[in-house]
N, C-alpha and C positions, 0 to 999 in steps of 0.2 A: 504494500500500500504506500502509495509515495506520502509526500510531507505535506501537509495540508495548515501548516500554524498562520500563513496570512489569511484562513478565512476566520479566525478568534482574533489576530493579532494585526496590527495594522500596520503596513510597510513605511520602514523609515531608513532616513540617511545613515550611513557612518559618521563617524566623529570625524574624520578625515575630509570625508565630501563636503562636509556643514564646514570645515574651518577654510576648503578652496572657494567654497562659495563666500564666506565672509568674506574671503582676502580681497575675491574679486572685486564684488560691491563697495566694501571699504574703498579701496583704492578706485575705482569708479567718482566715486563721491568726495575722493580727495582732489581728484583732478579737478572736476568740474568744479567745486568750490575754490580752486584755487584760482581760477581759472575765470567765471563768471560772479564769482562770491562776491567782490569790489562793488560792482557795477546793478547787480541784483540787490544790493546792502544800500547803494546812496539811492536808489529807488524810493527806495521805503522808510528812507531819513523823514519827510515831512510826516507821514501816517506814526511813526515813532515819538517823533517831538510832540506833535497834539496829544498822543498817547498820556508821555509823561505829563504833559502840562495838565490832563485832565485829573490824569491820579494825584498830581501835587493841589490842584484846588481840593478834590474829595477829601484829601487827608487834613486838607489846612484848615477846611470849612466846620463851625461846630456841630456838634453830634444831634446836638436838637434840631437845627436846622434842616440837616441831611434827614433826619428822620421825616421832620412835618412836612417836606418836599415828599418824600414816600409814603407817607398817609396820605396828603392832596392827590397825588396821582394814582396809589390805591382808589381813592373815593369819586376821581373824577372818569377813572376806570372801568369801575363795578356799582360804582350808587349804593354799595354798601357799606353802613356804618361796621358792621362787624367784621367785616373783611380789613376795613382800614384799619381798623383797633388791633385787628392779628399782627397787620404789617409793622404797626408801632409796638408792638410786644416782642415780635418776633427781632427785628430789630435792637430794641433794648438791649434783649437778653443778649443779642451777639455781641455785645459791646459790653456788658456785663459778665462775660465770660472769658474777655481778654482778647478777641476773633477781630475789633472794629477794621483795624489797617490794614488786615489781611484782605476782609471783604471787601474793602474801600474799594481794594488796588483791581480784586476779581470784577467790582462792580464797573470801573474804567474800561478795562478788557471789553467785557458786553455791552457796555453803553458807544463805546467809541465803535465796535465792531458792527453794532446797531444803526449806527449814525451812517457809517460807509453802505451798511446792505441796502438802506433806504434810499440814502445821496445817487446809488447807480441804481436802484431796480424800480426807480420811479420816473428816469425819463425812459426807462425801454418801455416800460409798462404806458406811459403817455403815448409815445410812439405811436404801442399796438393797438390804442384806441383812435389812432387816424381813419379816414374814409379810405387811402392810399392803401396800397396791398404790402400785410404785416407780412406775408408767407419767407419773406429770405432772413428776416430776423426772428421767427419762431421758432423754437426748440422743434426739435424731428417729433418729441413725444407728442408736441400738441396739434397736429397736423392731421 
């Protein structure tokens, strides 16, 4: 009876195959970062600097404030008062547990990251609402 363990066991690399494959890609990704890394890096200088500038308001601004800014928009959100009250509690507690600068910095991340998906997907979205034929700027899926 021949050896049948790849139908219980699942076929995998050797350690040898796994470490040429690292090498390869590793050095792959050395090149190229060496190589277009400069030039790909001062790109994304201005999306960087508003980044920081945003995180150093968040962090400088006080905690009350940043807070009643997230219940107003909790509230103008959802219209409810309970909901807003969670955001202000919930909050709190993150700042009463030592967390506030961390979130700050996570909240910059998403808020900036928010600010760019909107800034580009609302003139394609304009666009596709022209009379003009949207068809060479639509995605394949919506077609």
């Amino acid at each position: 009876m021949s050896n049948a363990t790849w139908l219980s066991e699942i076929p995998q690399l050797d350690r040898k195959q796994l470490l040429e494959i690292r090498k390869t890609l590793d050095g792959a990704y050395r090149d190229f970062s060496r190589e277009y890394g400069d030039t790909i890096e001062s790109l994304f200088d201005p999306l960087l600097s508003f980044l920081i500038w945003f995180e150093k308001l968040l962090l400088s601004s006080p905690w009350w404030l940043i807070i009643g800014i997230l219940v107003g928009l909790a509230y103008v959100a959802s219209r409810s008062w309970k909901l807003s009250a969670s955001v202000g509690i919930a909050f709190f507690v993150i700042g009463f547990f030592g967390m506030w600068d961390n979130t700050m910095r996570t909240m910059s991340i998403i808020l900036v990251s928010t600010m760019l998906a909107i800034a580009s997907g609302y003139p394609q979205g304009y666009s596709w609402l022209s009379p003009k034929k949207p068809e060479p700027s639509l995605p394949l899926y919506l077609m």
